[in-house]
ROKEKE-956339 format. One record per atom (N, C-alpha, C, O): x, y, z. Coordinates in steps of 0.02 Angstrom, whole numbers, padded with zeros to 5 digits, always signed. Example, Ala and Ser with C-alpha at 12.3 -4.5 7.8 and 13.67 -1.06 7.14 Angstrom:
+00660-00284+00390/+00615-00225+00390/+00660-00165+00390/+00712-00166+00423/+00642-00112+00354/+00684-00053+00357/+00645+00002+00394/+00670+00057+00402/
***
This chain:
+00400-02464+09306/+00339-02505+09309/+00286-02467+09348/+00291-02441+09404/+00211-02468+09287/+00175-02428+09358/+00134-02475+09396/+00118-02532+09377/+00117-02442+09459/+00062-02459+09487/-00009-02492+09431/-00020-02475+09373/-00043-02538+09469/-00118-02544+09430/-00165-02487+09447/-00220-02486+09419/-00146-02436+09495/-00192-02392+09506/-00157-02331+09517/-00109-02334+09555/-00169-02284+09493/-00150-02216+09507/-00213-02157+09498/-00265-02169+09469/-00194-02081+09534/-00228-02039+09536/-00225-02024+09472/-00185-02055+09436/-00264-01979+09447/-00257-01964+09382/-00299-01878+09387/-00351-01865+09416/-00252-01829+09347/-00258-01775+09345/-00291-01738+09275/-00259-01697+09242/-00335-01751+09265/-00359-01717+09225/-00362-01660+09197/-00398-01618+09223/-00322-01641+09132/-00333-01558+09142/-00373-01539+09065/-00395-01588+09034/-00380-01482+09039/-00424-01464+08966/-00358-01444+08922/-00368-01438+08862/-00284-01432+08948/-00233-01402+08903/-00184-01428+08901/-00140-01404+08866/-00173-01484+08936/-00112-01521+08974/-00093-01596+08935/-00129-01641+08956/-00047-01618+08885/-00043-01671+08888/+00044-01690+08901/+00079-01661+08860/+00078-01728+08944/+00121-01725+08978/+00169-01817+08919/+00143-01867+08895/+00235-01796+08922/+00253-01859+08882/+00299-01890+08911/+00309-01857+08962/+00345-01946+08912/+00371-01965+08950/+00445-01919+08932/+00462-01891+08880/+00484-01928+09006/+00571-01893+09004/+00528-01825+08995/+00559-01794+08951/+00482-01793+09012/+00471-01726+09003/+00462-01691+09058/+00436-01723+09104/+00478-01620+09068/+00479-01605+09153/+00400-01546+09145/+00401-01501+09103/+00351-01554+09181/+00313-01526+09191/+00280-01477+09238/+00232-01502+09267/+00291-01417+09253/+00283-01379+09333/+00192-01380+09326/+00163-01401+09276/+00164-01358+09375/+00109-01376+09399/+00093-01334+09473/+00126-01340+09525/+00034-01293+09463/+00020-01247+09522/-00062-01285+09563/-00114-01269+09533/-00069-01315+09604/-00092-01354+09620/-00154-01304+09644/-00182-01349+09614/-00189-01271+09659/-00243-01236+09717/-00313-01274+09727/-00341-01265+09781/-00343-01316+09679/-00398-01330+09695/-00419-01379+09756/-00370-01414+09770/-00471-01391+09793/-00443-01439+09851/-00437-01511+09844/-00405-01551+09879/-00472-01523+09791/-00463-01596+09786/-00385-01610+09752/-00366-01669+09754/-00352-01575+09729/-00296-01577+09712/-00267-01589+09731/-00230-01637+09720/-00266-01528+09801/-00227-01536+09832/-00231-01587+09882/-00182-01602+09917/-00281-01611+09887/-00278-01687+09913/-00249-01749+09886/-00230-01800+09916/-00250-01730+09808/-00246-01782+09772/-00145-01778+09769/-00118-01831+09753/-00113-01736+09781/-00052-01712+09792/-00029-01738+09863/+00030-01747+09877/-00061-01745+09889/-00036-01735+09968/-00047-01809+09977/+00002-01832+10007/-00096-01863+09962/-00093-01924+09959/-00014-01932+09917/+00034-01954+09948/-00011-01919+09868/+00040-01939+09805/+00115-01927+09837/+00161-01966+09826/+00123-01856+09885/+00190-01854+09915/+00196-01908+09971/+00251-01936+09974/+00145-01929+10019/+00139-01979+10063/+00164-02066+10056/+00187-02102+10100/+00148-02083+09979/+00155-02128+09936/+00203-02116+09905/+00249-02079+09924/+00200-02164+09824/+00234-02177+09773/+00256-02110+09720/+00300-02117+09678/+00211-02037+09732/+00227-02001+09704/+00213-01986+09633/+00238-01943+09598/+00171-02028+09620/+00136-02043+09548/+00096-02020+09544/+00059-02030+09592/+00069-01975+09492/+00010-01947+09459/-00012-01973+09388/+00037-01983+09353/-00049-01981+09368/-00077-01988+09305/-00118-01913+09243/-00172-01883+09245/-00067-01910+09203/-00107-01829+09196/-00168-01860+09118/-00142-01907+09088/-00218-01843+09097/-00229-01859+09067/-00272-01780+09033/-00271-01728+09065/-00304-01785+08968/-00319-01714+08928/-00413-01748+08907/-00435-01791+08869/-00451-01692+08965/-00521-01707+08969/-00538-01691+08892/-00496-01670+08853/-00587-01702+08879/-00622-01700+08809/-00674-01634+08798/-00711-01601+08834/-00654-01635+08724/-00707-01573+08721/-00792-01562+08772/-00827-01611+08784/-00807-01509+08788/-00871-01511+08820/-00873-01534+08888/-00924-01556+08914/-00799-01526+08925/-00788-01548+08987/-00829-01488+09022/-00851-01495+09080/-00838-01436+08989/-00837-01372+09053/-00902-01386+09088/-00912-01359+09142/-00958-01435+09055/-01040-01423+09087/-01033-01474+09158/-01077-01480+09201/-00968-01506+09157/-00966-01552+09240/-00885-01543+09246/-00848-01592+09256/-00867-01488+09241/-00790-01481+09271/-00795-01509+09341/-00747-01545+09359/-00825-01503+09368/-00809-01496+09426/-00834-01565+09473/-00833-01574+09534/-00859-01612+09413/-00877-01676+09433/-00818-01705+09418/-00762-01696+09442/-00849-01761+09354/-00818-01806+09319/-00826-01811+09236/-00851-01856+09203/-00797-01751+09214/-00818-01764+09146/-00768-01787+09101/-00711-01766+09101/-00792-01834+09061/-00745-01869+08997/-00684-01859+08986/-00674-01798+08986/-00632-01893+08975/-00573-01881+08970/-00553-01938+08920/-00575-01995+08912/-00510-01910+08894/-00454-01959+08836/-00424-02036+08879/-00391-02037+08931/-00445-02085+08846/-00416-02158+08872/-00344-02149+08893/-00324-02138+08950/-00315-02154+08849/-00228-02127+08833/-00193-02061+08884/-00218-02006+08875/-00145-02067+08929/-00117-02040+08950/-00046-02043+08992/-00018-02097+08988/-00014-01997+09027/+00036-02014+09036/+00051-02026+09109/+00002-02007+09142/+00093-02046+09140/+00107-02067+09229/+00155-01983+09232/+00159-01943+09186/+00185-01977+09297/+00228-01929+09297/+00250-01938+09379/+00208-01946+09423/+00309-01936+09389/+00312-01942+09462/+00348-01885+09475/+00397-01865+09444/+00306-01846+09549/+00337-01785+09567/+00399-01772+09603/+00409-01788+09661/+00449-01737+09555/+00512-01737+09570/+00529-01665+09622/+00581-01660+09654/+00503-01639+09622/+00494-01567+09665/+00429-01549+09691/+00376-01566+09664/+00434-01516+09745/+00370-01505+09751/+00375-01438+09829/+00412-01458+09875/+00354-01396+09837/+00338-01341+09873/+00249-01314+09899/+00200-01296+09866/+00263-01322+09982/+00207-01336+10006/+00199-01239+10004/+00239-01203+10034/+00161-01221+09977/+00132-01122+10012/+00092-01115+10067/+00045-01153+10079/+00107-01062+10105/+00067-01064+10167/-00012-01067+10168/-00044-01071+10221/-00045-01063+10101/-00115-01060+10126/-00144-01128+10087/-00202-01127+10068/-00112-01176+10076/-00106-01276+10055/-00090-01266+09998/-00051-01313+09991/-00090-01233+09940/-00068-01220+09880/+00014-01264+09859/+00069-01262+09888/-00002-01291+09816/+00063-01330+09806/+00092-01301+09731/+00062-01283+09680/+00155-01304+09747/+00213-01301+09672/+00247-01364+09651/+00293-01380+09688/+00235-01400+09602/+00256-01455+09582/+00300-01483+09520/+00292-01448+09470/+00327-01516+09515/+00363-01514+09447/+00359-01599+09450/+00379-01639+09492/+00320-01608+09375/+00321-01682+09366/+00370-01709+09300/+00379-01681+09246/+00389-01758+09319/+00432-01805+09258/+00386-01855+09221/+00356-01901+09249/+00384-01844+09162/+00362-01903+09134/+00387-01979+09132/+00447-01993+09128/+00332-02029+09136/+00384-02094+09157/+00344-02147+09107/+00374-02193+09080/+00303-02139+09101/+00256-02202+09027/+00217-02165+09039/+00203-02118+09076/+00182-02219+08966/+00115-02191+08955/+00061-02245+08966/+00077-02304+08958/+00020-02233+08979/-00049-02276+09009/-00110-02271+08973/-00129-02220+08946/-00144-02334+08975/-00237-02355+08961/-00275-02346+09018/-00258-02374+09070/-00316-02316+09016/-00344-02302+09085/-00410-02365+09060/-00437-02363+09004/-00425-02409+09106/-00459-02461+09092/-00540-02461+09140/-00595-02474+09115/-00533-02452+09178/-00591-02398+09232/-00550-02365+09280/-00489-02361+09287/-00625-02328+09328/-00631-02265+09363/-00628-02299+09440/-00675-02338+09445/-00598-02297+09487/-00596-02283+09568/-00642-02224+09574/-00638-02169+09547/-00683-02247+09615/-00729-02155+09637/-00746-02135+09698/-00783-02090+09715/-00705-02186+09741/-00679-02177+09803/-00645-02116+09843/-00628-02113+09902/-00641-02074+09798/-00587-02011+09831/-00624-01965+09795/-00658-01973+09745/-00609-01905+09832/-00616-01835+09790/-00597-01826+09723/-00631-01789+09686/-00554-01852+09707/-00504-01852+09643/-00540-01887+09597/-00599-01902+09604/-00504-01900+09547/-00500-01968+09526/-00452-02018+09519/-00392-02003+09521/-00469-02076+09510/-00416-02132+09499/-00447-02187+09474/-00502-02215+09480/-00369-02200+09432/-00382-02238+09366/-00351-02329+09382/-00304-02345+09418/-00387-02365+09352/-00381-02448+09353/-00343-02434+09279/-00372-02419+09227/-00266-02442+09289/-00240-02427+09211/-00186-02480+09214/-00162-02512+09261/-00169-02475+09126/-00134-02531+09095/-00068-02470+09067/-00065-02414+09040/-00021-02523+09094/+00035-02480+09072/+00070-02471+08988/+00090-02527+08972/+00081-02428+08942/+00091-02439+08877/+00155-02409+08882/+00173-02355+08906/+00200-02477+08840/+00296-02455+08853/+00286-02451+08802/+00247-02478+08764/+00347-02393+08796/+00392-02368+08730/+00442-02379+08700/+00457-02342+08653/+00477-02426+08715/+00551-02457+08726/+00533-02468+08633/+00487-02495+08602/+00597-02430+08613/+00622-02436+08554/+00663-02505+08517/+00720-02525+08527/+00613-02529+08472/+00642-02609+08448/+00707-02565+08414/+00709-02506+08396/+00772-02633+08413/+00820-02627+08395/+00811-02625+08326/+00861-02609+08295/+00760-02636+08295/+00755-02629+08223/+00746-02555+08182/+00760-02544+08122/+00716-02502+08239/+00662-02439+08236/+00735-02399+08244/+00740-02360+08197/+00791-02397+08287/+00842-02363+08295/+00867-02324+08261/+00879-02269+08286/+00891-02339+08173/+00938-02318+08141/+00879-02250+08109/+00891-02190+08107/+00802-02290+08081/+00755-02248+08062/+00740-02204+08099/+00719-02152+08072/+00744-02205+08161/+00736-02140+08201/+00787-02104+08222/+00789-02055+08259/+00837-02142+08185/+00895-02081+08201/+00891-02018+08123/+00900-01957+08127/+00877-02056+08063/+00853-02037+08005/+00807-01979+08022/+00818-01918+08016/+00754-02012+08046/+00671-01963+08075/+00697-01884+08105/+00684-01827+08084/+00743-01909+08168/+00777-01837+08209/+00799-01786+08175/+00779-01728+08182/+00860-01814+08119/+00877-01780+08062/+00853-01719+08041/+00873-01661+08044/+00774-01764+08006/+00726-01745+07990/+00686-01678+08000/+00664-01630+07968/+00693-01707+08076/+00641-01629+08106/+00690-01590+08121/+00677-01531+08111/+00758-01605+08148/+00798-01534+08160/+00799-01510+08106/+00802-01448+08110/+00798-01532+08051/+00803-01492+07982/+00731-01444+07975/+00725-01382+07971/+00688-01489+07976/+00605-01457+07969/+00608-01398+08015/+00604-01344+07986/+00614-01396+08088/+00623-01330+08138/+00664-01297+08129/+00653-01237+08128/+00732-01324+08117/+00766-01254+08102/+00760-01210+08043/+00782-01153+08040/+00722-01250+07984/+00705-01203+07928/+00643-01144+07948/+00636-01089+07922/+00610-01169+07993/+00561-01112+08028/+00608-01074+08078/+00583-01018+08074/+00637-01071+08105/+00682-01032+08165/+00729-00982+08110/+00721-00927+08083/+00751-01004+08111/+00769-00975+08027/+00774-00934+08005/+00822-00900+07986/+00688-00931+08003/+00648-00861+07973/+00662-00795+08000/+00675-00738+07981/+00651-00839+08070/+00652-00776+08119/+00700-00730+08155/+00694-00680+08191/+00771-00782+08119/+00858-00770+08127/+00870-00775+08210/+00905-00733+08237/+00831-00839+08259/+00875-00868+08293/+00922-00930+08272/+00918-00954+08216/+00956-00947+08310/+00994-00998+08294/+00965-01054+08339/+00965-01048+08400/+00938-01112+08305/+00930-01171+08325/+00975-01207+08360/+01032-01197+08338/+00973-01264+08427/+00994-01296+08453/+00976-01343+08480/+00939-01343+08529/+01004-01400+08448/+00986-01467+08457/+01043-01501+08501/+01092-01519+08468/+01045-01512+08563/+01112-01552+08575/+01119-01620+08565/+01064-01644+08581/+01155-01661+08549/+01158-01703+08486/+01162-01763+08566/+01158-01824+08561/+01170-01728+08626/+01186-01797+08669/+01147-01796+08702/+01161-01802+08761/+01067-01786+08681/+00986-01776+08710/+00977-01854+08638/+00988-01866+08579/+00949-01889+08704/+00924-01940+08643/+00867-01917+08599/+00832-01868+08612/+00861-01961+08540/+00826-01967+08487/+00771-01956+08530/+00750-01899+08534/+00742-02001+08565/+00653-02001+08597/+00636-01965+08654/+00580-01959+08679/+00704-01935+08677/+00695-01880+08741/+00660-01800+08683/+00609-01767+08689/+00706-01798+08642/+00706-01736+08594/+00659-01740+08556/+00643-01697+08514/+00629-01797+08569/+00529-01797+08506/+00498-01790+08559/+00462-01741+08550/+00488-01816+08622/+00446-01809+08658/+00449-01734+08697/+00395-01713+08717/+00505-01694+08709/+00518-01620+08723/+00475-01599+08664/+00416-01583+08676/+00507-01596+08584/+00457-01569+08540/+00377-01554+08557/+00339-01505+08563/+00376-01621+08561/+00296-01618+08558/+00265-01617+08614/+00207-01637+08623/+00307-01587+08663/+00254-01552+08722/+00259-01487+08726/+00211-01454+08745/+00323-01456+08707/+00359-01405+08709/+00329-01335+08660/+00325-01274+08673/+00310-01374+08600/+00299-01349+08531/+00219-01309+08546/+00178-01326+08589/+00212-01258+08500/+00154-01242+08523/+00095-01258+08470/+00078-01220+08426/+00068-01325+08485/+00018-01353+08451/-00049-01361+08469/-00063-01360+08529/-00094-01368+08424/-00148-01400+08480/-00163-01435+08506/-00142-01492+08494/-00205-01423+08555/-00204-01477+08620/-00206-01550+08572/-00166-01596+08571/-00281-01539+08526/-00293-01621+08515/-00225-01634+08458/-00210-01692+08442/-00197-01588+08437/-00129-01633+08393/-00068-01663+08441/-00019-01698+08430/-00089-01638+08489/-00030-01629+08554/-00059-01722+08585/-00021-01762+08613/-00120-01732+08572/-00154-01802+08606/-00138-01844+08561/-00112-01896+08579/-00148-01835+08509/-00135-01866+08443/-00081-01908+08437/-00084-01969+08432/-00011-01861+08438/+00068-01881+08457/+00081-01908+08519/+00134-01938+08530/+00034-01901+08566/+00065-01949+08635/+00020-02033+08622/+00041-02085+08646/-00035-02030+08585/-00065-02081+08559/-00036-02117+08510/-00069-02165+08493/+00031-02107+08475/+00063-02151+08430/+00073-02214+08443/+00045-02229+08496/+00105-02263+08416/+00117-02302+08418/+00189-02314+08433/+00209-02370+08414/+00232-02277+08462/+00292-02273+08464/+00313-02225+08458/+00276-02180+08438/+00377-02211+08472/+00436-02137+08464/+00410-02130+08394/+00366-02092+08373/+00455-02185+08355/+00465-02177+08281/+00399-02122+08221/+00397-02071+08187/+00353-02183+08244/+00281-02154+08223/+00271-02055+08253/+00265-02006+08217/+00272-02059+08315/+00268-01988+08339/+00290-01943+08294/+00264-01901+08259/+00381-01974+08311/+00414-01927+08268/+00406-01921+08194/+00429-01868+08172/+00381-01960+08151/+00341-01946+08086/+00284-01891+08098/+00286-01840+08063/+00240-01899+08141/+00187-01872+08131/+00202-01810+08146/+00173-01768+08111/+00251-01781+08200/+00273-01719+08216/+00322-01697+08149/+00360-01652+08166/+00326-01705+08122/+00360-01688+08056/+00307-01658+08036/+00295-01599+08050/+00262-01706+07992/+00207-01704+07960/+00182-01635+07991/+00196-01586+07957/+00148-01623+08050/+00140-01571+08095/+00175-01509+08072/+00146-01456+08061/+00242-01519+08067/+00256-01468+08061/+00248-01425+07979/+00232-01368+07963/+00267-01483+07943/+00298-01458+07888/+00230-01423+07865/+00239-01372+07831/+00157-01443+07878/+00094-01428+07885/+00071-01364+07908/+00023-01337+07881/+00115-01327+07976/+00089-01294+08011/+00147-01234+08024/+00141-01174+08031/+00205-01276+08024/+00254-01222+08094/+00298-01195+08005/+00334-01223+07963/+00269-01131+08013/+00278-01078+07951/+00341-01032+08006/+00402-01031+07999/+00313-01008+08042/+00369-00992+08101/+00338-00996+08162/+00278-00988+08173/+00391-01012+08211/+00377-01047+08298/+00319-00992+08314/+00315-00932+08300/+00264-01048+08357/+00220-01016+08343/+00209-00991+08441/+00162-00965+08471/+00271-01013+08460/+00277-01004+08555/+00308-01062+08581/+00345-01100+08550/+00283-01067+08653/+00287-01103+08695/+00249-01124+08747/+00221-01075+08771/+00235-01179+08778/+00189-01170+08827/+00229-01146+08900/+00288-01147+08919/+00164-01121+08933/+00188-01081+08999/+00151-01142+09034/+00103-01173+09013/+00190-01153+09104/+00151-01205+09159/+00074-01184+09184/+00049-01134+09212/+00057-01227+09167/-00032-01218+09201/-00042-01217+09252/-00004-01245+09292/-00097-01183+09273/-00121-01206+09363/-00191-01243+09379/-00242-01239+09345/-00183-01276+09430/-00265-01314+09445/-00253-01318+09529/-00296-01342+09566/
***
């Protein structure tokens, strides 16, 4: 359950999903303020993916995507000159409904959006999983690694890894955390692929701010 209010981290490359582990190099100062409140507390961040044309007020408050995710920091390493190392978990996903502008940071007046899989959506998304291990490993394939899916990673842990993991674009990457569910995601990350992933096209490396 989240909070009605959390910090919220804004980044231009970053969209974070739930059950997903995220590292994070903290240096800027409001960050690191916005970190150092968050270890003091509940440990909650809000990461959310600013919008095109952020760069002319980076350094204010510029536009960001409604839709985003919570993450609570499961690790974290202080460096001697305030610089933080962090590793966040994804935990839901959130409506950011208004702005707190009370702090250096920002922080969000948000509505929490659950994912909890109807007992009806189950069997189809076990179908869906199928699906894409088939779709990725026909691209891996290509390239004569051997694919690995471990079969005792749930269905919505292993779509939501995909689709942070995968190297897409940012806004297809917003797109899939904006679904309407696992199920839906995991359609659209199909779709995604069968569209795009000719062979793996990478991985993402952890960002810094």
């Amino acid at each position: 359950m989240l909070p009605p209010s959390i910090p919220l981290f804004p980044l231009p490359n970053v969209v974070l999903f739930p059950n997903v582990f995220l590292p994070l190099h903290i240096f800027e100062p409001r960050y690191r303020e916005m970190v150092a409140d968050a270890l003091r507390g509940d440990r909650i961040i809000g990461m959310v993916l600013l919008r095109p044309g952020y760069e002319a007020d980076y350094q204010g408050r510029p536009p960001m995507y409604d839709v985003g995710c919570a993450g609570v920091i499961t690790h974290s390493q202080t460096l001697p000159d305030g610089r933080y190392d962090i590793v966040l978990r994804g935990i839901e996903k959130f409506r950011i409904a208004s702005e707190d502008r009370s702090r250096a940071y920002r922080i969000g007046q948000i509505e929490a959006i659950a994912e909890a899989i109807p007992v009806e959506e189950a069997q189809p998304l076990r179908r869906q999983r199928q699906r894409l291990e088939a779709v990725l490993a026909a691209a891996i394939e290509r390239v004569r690694a051997e694919p690995r899916f471990p079969p005792s990673v749930p269905d919505e842990d292993l779509v939501n890894a995909l689709a942070q993991y995968l190297e897409l674009e940012i806004v297809e990457r917003q797109a899939l955390l904006e679904c309407h569910g696992v199920l839906a995601r995991c359609r659209a990350l199909i779709d995604l692929l069968e569209m795009n992933l000719h062979t793996p096209r990478g991985w993402n490396n952890a960002p810094a701010h």
